[in-house]
C-alpha positions in Angstrom: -40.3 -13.6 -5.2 -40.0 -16.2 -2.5 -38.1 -13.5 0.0 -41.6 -11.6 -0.8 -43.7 -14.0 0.6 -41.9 -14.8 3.6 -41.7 -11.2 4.5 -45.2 -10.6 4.1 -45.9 -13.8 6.0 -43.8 -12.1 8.9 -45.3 -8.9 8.6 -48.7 -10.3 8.7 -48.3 -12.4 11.9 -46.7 -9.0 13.5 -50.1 -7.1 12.7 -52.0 -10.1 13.6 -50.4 -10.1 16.9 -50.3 -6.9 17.9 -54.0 -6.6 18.6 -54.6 -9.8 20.9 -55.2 -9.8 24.8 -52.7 -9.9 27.1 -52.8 -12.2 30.0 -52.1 -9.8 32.9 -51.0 -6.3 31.8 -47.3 -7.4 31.3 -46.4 -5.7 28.2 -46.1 -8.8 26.0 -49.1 -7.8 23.6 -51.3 -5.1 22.8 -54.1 -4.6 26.3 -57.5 -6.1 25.5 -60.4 -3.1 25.8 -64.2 -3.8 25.6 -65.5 -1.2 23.0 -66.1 2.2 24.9 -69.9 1.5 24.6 -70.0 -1.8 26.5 -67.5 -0.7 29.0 -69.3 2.0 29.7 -72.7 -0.2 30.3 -73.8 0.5 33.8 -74.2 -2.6 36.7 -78.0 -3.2 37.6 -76.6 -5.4 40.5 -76.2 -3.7 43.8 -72.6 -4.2 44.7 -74.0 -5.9 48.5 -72.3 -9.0 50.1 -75.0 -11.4 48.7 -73.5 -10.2 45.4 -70.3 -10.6 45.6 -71.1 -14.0 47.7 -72.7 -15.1 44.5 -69.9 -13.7 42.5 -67.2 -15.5 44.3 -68.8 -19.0 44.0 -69.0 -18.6 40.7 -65.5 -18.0 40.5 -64.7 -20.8 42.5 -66.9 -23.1 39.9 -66.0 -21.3 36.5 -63.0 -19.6 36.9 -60.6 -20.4 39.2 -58.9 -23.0 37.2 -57.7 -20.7 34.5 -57.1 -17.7 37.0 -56.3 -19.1 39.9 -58.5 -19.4 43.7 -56.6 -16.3 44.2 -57.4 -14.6 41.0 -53.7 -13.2 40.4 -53.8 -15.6 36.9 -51.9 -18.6 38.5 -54.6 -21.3 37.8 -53.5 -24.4 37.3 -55.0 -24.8 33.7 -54.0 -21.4 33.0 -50.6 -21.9 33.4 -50.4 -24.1 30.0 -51.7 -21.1 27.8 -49.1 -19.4 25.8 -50.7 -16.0 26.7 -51.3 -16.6 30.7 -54.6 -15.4 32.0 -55.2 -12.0 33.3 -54.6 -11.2 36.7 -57.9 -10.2 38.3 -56.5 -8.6 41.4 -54.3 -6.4 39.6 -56.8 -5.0 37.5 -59.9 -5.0 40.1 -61.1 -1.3 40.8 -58.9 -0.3 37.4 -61.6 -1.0 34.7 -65.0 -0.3 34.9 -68.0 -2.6 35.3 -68.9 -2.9 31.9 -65.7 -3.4 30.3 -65.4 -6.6 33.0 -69.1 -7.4 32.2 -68.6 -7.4 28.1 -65.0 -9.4 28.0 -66.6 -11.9 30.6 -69.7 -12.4 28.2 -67.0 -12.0 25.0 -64.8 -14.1 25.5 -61.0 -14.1 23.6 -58.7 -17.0 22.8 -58.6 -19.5 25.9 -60.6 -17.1 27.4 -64.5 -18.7 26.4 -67.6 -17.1 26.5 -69.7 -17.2 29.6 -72.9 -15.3 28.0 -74.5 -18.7 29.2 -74.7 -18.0 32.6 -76.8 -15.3 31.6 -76.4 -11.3 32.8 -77.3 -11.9 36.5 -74.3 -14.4 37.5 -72.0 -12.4 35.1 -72.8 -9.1 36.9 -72.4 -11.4 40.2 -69.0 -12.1 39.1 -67.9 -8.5 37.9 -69.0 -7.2 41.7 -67.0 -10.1 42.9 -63.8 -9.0 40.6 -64.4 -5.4 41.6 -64.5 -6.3 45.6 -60.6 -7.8 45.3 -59.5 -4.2 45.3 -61.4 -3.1 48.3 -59.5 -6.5 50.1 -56.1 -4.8 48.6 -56.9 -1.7 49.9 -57.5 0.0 46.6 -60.8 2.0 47.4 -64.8 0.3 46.4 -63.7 -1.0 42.7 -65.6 1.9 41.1 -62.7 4.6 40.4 -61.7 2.8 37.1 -61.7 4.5 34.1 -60.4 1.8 32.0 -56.8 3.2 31.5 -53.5 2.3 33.4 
């Protein structure tokens, strides 16, 4: 009886795990999705300069410390988590607006909710997140379609 338990314990924490986020796409865990409705939620935020401007302070203020001032998920509180934070860079241009939009307000694990800064500044950050591909020469951050 006791090998039972201890083997459904196991098996449990395997399920358990299998669904959580994974820091930056490294294959350690299953990859975090926004439901196809909310990723699929379009931005009312002209993508302009004063946007992403907006965006990037924000990121600077809220951010950065888990994700790094670079956003390629090297922060320096961010480092401490056992699943490290995602890599912004990497997956700017690769996800559409939404799905950045809905995991920013959502929240998961270390990752908290910012619903608090209400839809504006979040859509402010998501054109920011979306502009680090068009600095790596990845195209305007619009192409995603939420797959790898």
């Amino acid at each position: 009886m006791k090998y039972i338990l201890i083997i459904s314990l196991i098996s449990l924490s395997i399920i358990e795990g299998a669904g959580s986020h994974s820091g930056g796409h490294h294959g350690e865990e299953a990859h975090w999705d926004a439901p196809k409705y909310e990723a699929n939620k379009k931005n009312p935020t002209h993508k302009s300069k004063d946007s992403i401007n907006k965006g990037a302070i924000l990121f600077k203020n809220n951010c950065a410390s888990c994700h790094g001032v670079k956003a390629d998920g090297k922060g320096i509180v961010g480092k401490n988590f056992k699943i490290k934070p995602t890599d912004l860079v990497s997956m700017s241009g690769k996800h559409k607006d939404g799905d950045f939009f809905w995991k920013i307000n959502t929240g998961k694990g270390d990752m908290p909710s910012w619903k608090n800064l209400g839809d504006d500044k979040v859509w402010d950050l998501v054109n920011f997140i979306q502009s680090l591909a068009d600095n790596d020469g990845h195209g305007d951050g619009h192409h995603g379609d939420g797959h790898h």
